[in-house]
N, C-alpha and C positions, 0 to 999 in steps of 0.2 A: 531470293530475297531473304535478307537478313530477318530470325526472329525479333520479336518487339520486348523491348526493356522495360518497358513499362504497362502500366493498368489502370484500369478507373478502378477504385473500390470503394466500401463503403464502408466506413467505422461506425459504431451504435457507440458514444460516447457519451457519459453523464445524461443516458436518459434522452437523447439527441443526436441526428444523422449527420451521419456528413460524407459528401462524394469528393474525392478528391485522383486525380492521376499520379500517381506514385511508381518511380524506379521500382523496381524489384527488389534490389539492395536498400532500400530508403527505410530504417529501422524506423519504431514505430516510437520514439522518442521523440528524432527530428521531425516525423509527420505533426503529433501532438504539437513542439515547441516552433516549428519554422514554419507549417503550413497551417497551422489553422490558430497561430496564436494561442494558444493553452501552455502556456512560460511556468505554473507553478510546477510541474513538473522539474527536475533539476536536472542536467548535465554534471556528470563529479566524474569518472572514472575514465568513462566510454567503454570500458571490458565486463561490465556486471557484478564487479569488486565491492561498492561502496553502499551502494542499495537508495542512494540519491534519485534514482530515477523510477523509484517501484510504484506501480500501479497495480490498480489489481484487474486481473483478466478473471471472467464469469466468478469474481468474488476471491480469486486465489490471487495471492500477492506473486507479481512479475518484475523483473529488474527491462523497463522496459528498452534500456540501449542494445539487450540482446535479443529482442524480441521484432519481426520483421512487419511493417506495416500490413503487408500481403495476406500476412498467418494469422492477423489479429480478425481480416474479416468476418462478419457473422459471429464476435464474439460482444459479450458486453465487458466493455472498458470504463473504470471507475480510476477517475483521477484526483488529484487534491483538491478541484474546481468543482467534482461533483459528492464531496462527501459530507455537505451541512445537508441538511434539509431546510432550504428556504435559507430563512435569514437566522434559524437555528442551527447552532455549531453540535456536531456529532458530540457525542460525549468524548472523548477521544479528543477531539478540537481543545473543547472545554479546558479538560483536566492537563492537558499541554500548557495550555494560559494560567490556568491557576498554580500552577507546581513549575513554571517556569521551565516547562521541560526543552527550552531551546536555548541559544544563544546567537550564533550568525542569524539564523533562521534557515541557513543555505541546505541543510539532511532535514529539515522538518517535512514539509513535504513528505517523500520517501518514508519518513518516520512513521507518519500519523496513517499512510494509505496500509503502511508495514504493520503496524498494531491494532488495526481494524480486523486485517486478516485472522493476528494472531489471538484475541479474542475468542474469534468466530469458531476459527482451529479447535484453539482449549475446548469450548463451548461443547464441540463436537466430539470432544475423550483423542482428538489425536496428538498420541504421544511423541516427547522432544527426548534431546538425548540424556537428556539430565533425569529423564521422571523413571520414577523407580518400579511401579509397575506397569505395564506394559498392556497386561492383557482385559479386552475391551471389556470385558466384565467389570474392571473397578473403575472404570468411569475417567473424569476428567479427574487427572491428579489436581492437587490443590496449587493456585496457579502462585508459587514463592517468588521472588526473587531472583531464584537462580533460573526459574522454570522461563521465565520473562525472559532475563538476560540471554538465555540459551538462543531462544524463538527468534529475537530480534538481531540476534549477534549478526545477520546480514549487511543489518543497516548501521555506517560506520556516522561518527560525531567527531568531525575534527579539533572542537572546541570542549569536546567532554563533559557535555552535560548526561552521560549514562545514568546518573545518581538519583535526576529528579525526570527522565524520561521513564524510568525503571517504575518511577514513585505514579507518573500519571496515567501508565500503561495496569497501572494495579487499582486505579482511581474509576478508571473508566471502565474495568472489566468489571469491578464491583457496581457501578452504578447501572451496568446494562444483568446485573442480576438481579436487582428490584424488580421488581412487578412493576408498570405500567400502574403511575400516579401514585406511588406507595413515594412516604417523604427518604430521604434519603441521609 
């Protein structure tokens, strides 16, 4: 008897389960976009090039077309459906809307799930290729322009709005350094 191509398994998505039977080869894109309905994810490349399909897996940003449904089990998956709280937009959402950091709309997605991470990253003192010191003693380099650009250069804009994603990627890392209820 032939081995079996397929699985039941169980994604933890947005905070919520889901069983589903999945090929073994069934990237964990098309599970999101074809079986369970969750579309804001994007389809752009299919090799991992464009960064259209990144989610993030246990909080670290993933290009999910190369990532296999299988492997995703037992992790937490955060998609563009699960990163408002409620009927409140991330700040990241936000500063997107107000800086107009899109234009198709079609890389936003991938953008926004891409710069939550990279936030998080800075946040954490880990250094991109651009930052000038390195060693974990000096902390989170100051997060520029270039430091931005560097971080997110995964995620491709075919319509080139770099200018003002760059602008709300800096909007949002500063509004998540206030203090909780501090005006901003």
């Amino acid at each position: 008897m032939a081995p079996s191509t397929s699985s039941a398994i169980t994604l933890n998505i947005n905070g919520e389960k889901f069983t589903l039977t999945v090929d073994h080869r069934t990237t964990l894109l098309d599970a999101l976009r074809e079986r369970l309905d969750l579309t804001g994810t994007k389809k752009g490349c299919d090799q991992g090039q464009c960064g259209a399909c990144t989610v993030l897996l246990d909080g670290r940003r993933a290009v999910s077309c190369l990532q296999l449904a299988v492997a995703a089990e037992g992790r937490e998956i955060t998609t563009i459906e699960g990163v408002a709280e409620g009927e409140r937009l991330h700040p990241v959402q936000q500063a997107f809307l107000d800086l107009d950091g899109f234009q198709c709309g079609y890389c936003t997605p991938g953008q926004i799930c891409s710069a939550v991470a990279v936030i998080q990253e800075h946040a954490a003192g880990w250094p991109s290729a651009v930052t000038d010191d390195v060693r974990p003693e000096a902390g989170p380099p100051p997060l520029t322009d270039d430091e931005i650009r560097e971080r997110m250069s995964g995620n491709l804009c075919r319509c080139g709005a770099y200018v003002s994603i760059v602008q709300a990627v800096a909007r949002a890392a500063a509004s998540e350094e206030q203090p909780k209820g501090a005006a901003a």
